[in-house]
Structures are given as structure tokens and as C-alpha cells.
C-alpha positions in Angstrom: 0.0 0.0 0.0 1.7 3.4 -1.1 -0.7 6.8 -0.7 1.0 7.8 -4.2 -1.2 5.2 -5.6 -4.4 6.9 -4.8 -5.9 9.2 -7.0 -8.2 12.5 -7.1 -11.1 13.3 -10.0 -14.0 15.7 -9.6 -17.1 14.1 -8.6 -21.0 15.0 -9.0 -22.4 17.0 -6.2 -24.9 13.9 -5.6 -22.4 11.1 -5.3 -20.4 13.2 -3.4 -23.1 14.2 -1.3 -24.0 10.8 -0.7 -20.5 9.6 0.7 -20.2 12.2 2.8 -23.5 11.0 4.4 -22.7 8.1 4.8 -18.7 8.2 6.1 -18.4 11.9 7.9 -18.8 12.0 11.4 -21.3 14.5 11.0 -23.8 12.7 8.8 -24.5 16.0 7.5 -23.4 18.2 4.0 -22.8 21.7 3.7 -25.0 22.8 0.8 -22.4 25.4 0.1 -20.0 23.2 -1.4 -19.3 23.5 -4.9 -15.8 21.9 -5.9 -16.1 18.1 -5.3 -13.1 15.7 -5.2 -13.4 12.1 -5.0 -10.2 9.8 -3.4 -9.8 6.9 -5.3 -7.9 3.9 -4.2 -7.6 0.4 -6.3 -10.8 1.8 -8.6 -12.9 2.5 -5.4 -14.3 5.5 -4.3 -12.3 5.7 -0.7 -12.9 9.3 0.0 -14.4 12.5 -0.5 -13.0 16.6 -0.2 -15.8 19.2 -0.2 -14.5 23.1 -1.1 -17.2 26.1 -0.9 -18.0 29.6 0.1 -18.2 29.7 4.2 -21.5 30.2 5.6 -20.6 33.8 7.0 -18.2 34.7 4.5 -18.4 38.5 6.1 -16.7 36.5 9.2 -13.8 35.2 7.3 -13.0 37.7 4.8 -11.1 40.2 7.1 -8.5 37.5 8.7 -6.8 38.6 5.0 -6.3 42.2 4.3 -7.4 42.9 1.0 -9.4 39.6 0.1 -12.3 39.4 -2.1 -15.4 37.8 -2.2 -14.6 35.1 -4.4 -10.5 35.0 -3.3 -11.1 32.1 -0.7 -12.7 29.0 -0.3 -13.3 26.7 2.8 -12.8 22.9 3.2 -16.3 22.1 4.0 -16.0 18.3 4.6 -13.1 15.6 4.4 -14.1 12.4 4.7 -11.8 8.8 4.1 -12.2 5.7 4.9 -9.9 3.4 6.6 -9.5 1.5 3.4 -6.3 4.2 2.4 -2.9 4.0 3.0 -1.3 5.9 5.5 -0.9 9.5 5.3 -3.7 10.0 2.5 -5.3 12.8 4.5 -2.7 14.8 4.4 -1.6 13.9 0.6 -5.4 14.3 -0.6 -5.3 17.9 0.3 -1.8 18.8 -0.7 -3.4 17.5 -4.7 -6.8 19.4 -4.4 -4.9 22.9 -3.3 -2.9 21.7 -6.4 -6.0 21.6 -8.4 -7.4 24.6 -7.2 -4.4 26.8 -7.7 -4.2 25.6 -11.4 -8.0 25.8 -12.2 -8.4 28.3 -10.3 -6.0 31.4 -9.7 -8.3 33.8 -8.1 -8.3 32.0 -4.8 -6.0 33.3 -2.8 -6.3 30.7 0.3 -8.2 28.3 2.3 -10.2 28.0 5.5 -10.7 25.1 7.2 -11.5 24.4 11.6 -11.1 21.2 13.5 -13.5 20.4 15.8 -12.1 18.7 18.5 -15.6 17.8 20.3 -16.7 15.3 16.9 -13.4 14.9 15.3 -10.0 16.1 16.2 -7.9 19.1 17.4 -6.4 19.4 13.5 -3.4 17.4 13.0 -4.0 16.8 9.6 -4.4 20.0 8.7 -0.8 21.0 10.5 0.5 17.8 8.3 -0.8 19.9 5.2 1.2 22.7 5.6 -2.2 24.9 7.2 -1.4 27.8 9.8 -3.3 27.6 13.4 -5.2 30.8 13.3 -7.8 30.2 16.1 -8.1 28.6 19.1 -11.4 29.1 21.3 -13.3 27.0 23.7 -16.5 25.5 21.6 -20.4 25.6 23.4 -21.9 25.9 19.9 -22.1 21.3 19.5 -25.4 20.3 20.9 -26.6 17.4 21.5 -30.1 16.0 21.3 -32.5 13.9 23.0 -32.6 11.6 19.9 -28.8 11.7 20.2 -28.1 13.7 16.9 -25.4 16.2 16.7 -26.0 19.6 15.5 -23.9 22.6 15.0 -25.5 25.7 16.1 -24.9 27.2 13.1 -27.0 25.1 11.8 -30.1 27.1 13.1 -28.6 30.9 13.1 -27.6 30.4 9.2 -30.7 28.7 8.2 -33.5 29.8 11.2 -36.7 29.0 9.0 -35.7 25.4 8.4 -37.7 23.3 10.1 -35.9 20.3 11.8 -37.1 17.1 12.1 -36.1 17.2 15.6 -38.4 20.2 16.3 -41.6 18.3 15.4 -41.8 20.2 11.8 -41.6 23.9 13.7 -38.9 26.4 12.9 -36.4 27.9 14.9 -38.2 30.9 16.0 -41.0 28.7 17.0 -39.0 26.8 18.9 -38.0 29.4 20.8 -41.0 31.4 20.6 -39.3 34.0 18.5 -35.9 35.0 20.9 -33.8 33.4 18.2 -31.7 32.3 21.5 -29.8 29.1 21.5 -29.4 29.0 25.4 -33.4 29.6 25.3 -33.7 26.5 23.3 -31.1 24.3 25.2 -33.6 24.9 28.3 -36.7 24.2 26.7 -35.4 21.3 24.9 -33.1 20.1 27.6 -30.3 19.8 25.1 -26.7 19.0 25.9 -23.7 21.5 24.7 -20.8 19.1 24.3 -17.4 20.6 26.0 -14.3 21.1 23.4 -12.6 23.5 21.1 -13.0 24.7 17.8 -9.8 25.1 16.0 -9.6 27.5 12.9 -7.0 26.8 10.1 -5.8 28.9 7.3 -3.4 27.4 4.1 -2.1 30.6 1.5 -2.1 29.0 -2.2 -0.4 32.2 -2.7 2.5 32.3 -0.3 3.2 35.5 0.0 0.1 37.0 1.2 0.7 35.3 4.0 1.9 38.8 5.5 -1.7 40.3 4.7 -3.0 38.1 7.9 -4.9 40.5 10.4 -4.4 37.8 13.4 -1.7 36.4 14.7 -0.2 32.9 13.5 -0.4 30.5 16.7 2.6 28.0 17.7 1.4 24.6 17.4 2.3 23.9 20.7 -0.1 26.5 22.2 -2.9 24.0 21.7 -1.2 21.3 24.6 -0.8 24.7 26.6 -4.3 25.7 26.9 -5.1 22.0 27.7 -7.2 21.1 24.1 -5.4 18.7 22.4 -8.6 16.5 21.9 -10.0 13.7 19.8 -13.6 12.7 19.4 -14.2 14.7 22.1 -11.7 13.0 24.7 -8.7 15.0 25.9 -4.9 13.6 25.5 -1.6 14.6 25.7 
């Protein structure tokens, strides 16, 4: 097994979608992705990369001076099986920044964040040559009484969806129109799950590097603040 056998090609949104579904922790897709990229491995479908627009773009645009709408791009979703060789994280992003640079120049950089409550604290992303730009403690991860995991994003971005878990009312109903997420964890009795949220920047271009408006964070600092964490269990 050698992850220079594996190999990337664009994918439909659908099939994509599907995966995703099926192998990411979350269970969920971002319906802002547009680029798909599927990780093949001995002819099978082994993986799938998700790039898009970030769902509060006015957020993320100022971390670099100068930026455009359409200059940057987030990894929305990563998802591989256990089927790939070692290291094919880290190599299956290295080859889609590679696409993305050559298919398209007018993205200056990529966002991505760990989330070390569901997933991890990032060490792929440090693997992949991605700065640390963000460390914070995360309360926005709830957890249902059906057991399904939802960011809380999930209902500020898109408040007039109705949710299967709130019996086919919206947001606002929920809540009885305070649009509060603390509101809703009492009347609903929801969980927040403890951890951090990690936030991860990679320049395509390297040299814009110096038009970052926060400060690049040591690796290291993540063990000092205590948040080195996988799957929501703390190490290290």
C-alpha cells in the first residue's frame, strides 16, 4: 500500500453528497459546497474533499487584508475511509490545493476548523502545511435527546428550516421568537458538548501570508491551553 497510488477526480455533487452521508462524522453536507473531489484507491471510491463559500463569508474575509469575495474558499467536509494508505489525508489535500491553484488562480487561500468535540484538534491540517489561526473554547455542539449532533450554526444560518427534531416547527417557534440558543437548550433540555473549535488557514499564494490581520499561533499553544482533543476525549 503506497498513498501515491491513490488518486483524485471531480465528482457530482450527488455522489459526493451521498458519501459524505454516509462516512463523515457529522452525517451532514454543507449545501455550500461546490468543488467536489473524489479519493480513489484500487478503482474504489475511498474518499471525498468538499470546497465552498463559508456560511458567514463576512466573518472570514477580514483574517486577510485585502481579500475578495470570491478569493477564498473553505474545506467544508473531508471524509476517508480506513480502506487508504497511511498519510492519505494529508496527501489528498496537498493534490486538491494543487487543483485549485491551477483551475483556479483567483483563490487566494483556504479556511478550514477542527473540531475537537466530533473529530479532532487538527493534525492533519498542520500535516498539510495549514497555519493555526484560532483557538477558542467550543459551546456551539449540541446534543439532542434523539442523540443527533447539530452545529448551532445550523439554526442561526438557516433559522426558518424546520428540523425534524423540532416536530416540523422552525427555529423561531421553537424558541417562541428570541432566536436564543441557550433559550432553546432549556426548553429542549439539550446537551452542549465541551471542546474547542480550531480554525486553520493554508495561502495558495504564499506570499500573502503577511496580509493576515491575526496572529499565527505555535502549534504547541494548543497542549498549553489544555485542548489537544480527539472525538471529544482529551490527550496529551
Amino acid at each position: 500500500m503506497s498513498v501515491k497510488d491513490i488518486q483524485i477526480q471531480m465528482l457530482p455533487s450527488t455522489r459526493a453528497n451521498n458519501f459524505i452521508k454516509e462516512n463523515h462524522y457529522s452525517g451532514k453536507v454543507v449545501p455550500n459546497s461546490k468543488l467536489h473531489f473524489g479519493v480513489f484507491y484500487k478503482n474504489k471510491l475511498e474518499g471525498v474533499l468538499q470546497y465552498g463559500a463559508s456560511m458567514d463569508k463576512s466573518k472570514i474575509i477580514g483574517l486577510v487584508k485585502d481579500t475578495k469575495w470570491y478569493n477564498f474558499l473553505e474545506l467544508n467536509r473531508m471524509a476517508l475511509t480506513d480502506n487508504l494508505p497511511k498519510n492519505a489525508e494529508s496527501r489528498s489535500i496537498a493534490i486538491t490545493c494543487k487543483l485549485i491553484k491551477k483551475h483556479a488562480p483567483d483563490i487566494d487561500w483556504i479556511i478550514s476548523f477542527a473540531d475537537g468535540t466530533q473529530c479532532g484538534d487538527g493534525t492533519i491540517y498542520r500535516a498539510s502545511g495549514f497555519l493555526l489561526t484560532g483557538i477558542k473554547k467550543s459551546n456551539s455542539i449540541l446534543k439532542f435527546k434523539n442523540g443527533e449532533v447539530y452545529h448551532t450554526q445550523t439554526f442561526v444560518a438557516h433559522p426558518t428550516v424546520k428540523q425534524k427534531i423540532f416536530n416540523n416547527k422552525n427555529f423561531f417557534e421553537i424558541t417562541d421568537g428570541t432566536c436564543s440558543i441557550k433559550y432553546l437548550c432549556k426548553k429542549l433540555d439539550v446537551e452542549i458538548l465541551p471542546g474547542h473549535q480550531f480554525r486553520y488557514i493554508k495561502f495558495l499564494k504564499p506570499h500573502l501570508q503577511n496580509n493576515l490581520t491575526v496572529d499565527v499561533i505555535p502549534f504547541d499553544e494548543i497542549k498549553k491551553q489544555g485542548a489537544l482533543m480527539y472525538k471529544g476525549q482529551s490527550y496529551g
